[in-house]
Backbone as a ProteinNet text record, in pm:
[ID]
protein_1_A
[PRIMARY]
XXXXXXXXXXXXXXXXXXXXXXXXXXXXXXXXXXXXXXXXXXXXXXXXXXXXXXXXXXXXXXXXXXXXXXXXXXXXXXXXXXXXXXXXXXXXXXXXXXXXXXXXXXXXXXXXXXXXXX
[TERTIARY]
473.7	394.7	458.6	377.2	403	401.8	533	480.1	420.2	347.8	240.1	279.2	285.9	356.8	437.5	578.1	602.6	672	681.9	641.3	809	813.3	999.2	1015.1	986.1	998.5	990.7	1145.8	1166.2	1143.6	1005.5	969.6	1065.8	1096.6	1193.6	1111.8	1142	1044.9	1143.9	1090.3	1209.5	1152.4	1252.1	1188.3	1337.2	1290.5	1417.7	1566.9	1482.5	1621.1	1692.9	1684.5	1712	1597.3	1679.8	1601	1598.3	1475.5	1469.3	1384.2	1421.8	1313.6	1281.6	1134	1039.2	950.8	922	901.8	748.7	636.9	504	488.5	453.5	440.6	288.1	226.9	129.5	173.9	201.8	176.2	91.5	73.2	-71.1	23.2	-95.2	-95.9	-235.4	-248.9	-387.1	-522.2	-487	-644.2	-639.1	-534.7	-551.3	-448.6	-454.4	-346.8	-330.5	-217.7	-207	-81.3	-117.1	-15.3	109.4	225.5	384.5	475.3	509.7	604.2	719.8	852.2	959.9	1032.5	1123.6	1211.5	1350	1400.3	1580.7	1633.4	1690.7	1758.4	1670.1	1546.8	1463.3	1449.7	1433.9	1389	1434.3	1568.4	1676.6	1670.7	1613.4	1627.9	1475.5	1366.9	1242.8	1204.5	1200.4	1151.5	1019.7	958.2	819.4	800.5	743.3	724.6	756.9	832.7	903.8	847.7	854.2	770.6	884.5	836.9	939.9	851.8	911.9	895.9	923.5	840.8	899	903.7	959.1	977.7	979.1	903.9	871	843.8	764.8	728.9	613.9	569.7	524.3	373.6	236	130.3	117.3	96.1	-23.3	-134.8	-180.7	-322.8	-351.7	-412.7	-402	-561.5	-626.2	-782.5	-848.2	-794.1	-911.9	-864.3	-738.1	-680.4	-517.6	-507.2	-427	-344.3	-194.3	-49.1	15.2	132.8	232.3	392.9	460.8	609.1	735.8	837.3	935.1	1007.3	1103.8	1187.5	1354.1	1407.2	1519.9	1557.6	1441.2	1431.4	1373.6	1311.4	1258	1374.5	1333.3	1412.9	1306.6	1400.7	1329.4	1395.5	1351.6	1412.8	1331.5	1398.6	1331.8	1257.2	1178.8	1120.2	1072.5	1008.8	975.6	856.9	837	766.1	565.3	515.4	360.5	267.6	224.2	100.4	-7.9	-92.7	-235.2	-234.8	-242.3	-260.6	-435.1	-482.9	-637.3	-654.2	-720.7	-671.2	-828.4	-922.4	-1084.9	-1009	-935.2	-961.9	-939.1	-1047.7	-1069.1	-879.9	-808.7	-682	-646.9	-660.2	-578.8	-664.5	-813.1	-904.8	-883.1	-809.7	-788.1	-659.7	-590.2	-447.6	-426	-576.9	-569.5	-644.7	-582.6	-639.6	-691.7	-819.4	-858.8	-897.1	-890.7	-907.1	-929.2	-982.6	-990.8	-877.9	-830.9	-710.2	-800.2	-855.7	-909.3	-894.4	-703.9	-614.6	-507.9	-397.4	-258.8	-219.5	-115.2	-70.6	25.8	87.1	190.7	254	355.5	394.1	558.1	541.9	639.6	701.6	844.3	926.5	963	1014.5	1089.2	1265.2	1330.4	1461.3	1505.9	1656.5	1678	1838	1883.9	2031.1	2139.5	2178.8	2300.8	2407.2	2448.3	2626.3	2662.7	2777.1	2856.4	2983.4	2961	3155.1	3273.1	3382.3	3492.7	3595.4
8620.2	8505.8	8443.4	8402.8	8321.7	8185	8105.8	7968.5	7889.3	7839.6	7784.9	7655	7550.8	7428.8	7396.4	7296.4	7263.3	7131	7040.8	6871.8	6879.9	6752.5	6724.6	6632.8	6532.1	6464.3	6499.6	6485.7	6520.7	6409.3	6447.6	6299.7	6342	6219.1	6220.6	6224	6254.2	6302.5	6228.3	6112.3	6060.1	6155	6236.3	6317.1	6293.8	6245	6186.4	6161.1	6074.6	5987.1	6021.4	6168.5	6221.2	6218.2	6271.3	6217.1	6384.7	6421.1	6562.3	6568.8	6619.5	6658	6732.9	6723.1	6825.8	6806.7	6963.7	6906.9	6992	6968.6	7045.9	7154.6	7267.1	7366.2	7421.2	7526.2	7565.6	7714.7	7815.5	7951.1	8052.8	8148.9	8257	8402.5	8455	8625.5	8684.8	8789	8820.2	8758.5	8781.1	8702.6	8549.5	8537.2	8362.2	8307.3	8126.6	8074.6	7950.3	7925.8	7850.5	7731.3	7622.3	7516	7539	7568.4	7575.2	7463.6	7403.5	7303.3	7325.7	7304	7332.3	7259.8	7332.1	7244.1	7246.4	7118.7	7106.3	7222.9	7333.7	7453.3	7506.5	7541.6	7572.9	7541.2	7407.3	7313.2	7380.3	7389.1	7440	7573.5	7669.5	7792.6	7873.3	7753.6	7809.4	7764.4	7828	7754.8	7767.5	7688.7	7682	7789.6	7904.6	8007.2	8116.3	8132.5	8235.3	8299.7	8417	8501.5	8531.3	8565	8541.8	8625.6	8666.1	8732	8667.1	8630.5	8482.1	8612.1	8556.4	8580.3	8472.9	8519.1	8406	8267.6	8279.1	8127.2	8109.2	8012	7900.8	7874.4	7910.1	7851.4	7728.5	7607.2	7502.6	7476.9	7396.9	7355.9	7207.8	7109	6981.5	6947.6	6893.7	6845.5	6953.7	7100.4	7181.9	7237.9	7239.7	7313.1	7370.9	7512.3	7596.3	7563.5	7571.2	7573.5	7612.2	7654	7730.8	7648.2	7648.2	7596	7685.4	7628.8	7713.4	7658.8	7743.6	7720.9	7719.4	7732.6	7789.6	7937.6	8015.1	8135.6	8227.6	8096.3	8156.2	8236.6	8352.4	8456.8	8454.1	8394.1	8428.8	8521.3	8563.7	8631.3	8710.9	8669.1	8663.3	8794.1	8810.6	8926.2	8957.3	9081.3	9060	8950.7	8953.7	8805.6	8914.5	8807.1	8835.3	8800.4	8860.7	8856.5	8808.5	8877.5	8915	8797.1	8661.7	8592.3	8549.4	8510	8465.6	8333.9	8281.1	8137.9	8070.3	8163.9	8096.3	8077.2	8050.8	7992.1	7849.6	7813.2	7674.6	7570	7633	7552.7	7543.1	7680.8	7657.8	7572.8	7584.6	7484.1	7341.5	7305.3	7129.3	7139.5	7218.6	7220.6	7246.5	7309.4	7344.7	7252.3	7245.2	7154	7247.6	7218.3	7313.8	7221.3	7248.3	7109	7193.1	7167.2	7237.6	7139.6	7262.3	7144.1	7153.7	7002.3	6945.8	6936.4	6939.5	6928.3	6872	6892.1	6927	6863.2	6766.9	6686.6	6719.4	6802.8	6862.4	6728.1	6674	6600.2	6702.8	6694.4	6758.1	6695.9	6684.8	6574.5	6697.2	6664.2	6745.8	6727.6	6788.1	6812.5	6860.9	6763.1	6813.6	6808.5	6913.6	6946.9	6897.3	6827.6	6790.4	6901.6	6977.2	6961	6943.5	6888.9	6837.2	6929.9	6985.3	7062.2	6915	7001.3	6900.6	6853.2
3221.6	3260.8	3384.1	3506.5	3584.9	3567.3	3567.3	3580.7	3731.7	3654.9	3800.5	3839.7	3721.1	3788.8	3658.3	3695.2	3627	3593.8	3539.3	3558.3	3575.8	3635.2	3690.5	3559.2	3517.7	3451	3261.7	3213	3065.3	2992.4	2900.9	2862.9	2669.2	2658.3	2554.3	2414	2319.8	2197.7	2110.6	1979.2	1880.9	1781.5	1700.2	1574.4	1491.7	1350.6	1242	1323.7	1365.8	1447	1566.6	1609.6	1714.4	1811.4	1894.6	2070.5	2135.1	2157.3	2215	2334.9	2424	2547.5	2557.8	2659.2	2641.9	2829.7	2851.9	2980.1	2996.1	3036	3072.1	3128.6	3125.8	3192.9	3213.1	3286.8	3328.7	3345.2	3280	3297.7	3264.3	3389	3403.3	3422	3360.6	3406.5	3444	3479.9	3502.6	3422.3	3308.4	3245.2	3212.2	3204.4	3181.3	3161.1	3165.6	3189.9	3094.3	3031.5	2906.9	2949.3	2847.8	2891.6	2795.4	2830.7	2774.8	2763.7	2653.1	2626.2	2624.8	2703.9	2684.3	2646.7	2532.2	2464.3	2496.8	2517.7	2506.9	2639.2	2584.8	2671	2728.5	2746.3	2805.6	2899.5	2911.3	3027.5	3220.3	3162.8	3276.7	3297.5	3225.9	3237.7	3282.1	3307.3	3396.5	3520.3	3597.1	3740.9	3817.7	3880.4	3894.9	3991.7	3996.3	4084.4	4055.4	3940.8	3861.2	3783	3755.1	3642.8	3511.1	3383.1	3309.6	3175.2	3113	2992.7	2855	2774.2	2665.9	2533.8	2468.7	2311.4	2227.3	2115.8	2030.6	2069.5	2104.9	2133.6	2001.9	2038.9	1866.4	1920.1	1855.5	1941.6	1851.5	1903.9	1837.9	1869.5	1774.8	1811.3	1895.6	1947.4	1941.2	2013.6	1943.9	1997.2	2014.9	1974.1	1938.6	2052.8	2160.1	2261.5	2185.1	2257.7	2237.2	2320.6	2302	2386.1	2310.8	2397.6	2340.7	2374	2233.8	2243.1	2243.9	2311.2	2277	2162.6	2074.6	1995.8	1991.1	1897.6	1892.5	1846.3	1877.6	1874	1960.5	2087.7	2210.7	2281.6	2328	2419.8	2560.9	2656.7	2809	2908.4	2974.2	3050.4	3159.3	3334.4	3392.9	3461.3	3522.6	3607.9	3709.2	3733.9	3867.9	3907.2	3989.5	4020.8	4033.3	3906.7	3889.9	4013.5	4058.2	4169.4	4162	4044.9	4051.4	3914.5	3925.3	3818.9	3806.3	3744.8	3714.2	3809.4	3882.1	3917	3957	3842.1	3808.6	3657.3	3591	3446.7	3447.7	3336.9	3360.6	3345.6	3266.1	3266.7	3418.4	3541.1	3652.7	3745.7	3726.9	3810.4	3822.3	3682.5	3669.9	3777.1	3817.4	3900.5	4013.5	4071.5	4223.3	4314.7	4420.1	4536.9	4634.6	4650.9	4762.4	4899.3	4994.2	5132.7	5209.5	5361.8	5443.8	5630.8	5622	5765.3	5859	5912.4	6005.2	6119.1	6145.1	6288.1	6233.4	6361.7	6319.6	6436.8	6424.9	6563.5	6604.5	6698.5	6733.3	6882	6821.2	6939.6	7019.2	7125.9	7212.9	7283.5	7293.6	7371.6	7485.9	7578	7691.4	7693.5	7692.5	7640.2	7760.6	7836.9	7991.9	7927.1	7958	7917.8	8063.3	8115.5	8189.9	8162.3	8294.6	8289.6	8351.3	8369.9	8470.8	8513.4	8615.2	8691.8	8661.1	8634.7	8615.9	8698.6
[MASK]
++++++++++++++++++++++++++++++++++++++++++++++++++++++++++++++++++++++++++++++++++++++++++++++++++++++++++++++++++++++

């Protein structure tokens, strides 16, 4: 799986008294692309642009949408970098900006080098 984006911000989770983080993810492969929760050690060990090979990860459910968690039994490990990802599925459509560049202001100073004999 390629990750496509992935949120900077570790929002903190209270579960029986402990404090755990968890950070958003967005990863695709050719047919489609699913949202990934990373937990704790994880967090540090995926990077946005990276392709990666998961093990065991955990699916849930929530409002009738599918994602996938990591555990303490997730195995990642990275790879060659995925190409050909899907990027008509409706998860990657909410994530892409499409614009068209209008013009580009290129300002140019003139740069006069001095030397002086001694």
């Amino acid at each position: 799986m390629k990750v496509v984006t992935k949120s900077e911000n570790k929002q903190p989770v209270v579960h029986r008294e402990k404090t755990k983080y968890r950070v958003e993810c967005l990863v695709a492969h050719h047919t489609e692309s699913i949202k990934l929760i990373l937990w704790e050690d994880a967090i540090e060990k995926i990077h946005s642009s990276k392709s990666y090979h998961f093990q065991n990860l955990t699916i849930r459910i929530f409002d009738d949408n599918k994602y996938l968690n990591t555990n303490v039994l997730t195995v990642i490990d990275e790879i060659d970098d995925i190409h050909d990802i899907n990027l008509s599925s409706p998860s990657m459509e909410d994530n892409l900006v499409t614009a068209k560049c209008v013009g580009i202001d290129i300002k140019k100073a003139p740069h006069v080098l001095f030397v002086t004999a001694p």
